[in-house]
N, C-alpha and C positions, 0 to 999 in steps of 0.2 A: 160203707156209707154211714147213714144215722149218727147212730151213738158215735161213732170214732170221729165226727169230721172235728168236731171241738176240739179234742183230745190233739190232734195232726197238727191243725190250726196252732193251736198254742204250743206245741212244740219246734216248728218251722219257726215263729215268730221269735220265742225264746232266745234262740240259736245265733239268727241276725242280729237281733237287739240286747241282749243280754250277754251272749258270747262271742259277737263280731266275725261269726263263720260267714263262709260265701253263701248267696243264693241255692249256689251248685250243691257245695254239701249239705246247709240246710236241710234241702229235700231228699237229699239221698239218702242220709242217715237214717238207720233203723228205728224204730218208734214201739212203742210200749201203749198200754191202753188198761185202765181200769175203769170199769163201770157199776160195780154195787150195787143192787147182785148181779151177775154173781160176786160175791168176793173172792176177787182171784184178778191177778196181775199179766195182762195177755202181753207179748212180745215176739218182734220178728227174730230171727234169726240174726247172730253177731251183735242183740239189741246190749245183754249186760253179760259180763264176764260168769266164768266159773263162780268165783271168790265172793264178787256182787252175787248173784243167782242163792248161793249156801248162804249168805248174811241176810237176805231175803228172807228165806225157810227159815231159818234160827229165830226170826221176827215174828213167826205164822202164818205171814203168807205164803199163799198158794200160787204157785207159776203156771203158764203153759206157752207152750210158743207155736206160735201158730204162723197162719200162708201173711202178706202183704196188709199192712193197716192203712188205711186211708191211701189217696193219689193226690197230689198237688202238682199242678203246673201255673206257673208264674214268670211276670215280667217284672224284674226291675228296671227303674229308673237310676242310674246313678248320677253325684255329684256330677259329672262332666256333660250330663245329657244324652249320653248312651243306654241303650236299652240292653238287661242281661236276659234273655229266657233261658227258662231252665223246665223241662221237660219230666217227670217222676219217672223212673225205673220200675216202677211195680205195672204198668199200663203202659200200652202204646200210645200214648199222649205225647203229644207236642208243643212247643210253645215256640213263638216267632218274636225276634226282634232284632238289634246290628248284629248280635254276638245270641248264639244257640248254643248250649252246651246239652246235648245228645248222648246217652250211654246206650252204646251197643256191647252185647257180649262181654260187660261188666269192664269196658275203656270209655271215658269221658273223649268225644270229639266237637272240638271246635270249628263251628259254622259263622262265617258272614253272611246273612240277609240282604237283602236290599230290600 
């Protein structure tokens, strides 16, 4: 909670707007979080590669990776008037609306609503 929901927040947003990802991955996508102090670079698991992580260190930062950062669950609106929800992985949270995308057991399933 707290500190990380900004951090989560602008990175979902980022994602849809700056790099045209779906809702679905948006949220899924692993997230990273600094907050100062401590100074040190928090991230989930699968968040930055080997290569990234070493270029990191070589920089002076300090890493750790840690459990789930932030939960988002959201609807979109899209251009046609269809609604996407999209549910977070890290919580049993749900979101409703024509079209759910649900991951269980680490597969994306598609639900119709009424």
């Amino acid at each position: 909670g707290g500190s990380t929901i900004t951090t989560t927040i602008f990175q979902v947003l980022t994602q849809l707007i700056d790099y045209n990802f779906s809702l679905f991955d948006a949220i899924q996508n692993p997230r990273f979080h600094h907050q100062w102090p401590p100074d040190r670079i928090d991230f989930e698991k699968d968040c930055f590669s080997i290569e990234t992580q070493k270029k990191l260190q070589e920089m002076g930062h300090q890493l750790r990776e840690r459990e789930p950062i932030g939960r988002v669950d959201a609807i979109q609106v899209l251009p046609n008037r269809k609604k996407v929800g999209v549910g977070d992985r890290r919580g049993d949270d749900s979101a409703s609306g024509a079209i759910v995308y649900l991951v269980r057991q680490g597969k994306q399933i598609k639900v119709r609503c009424k």
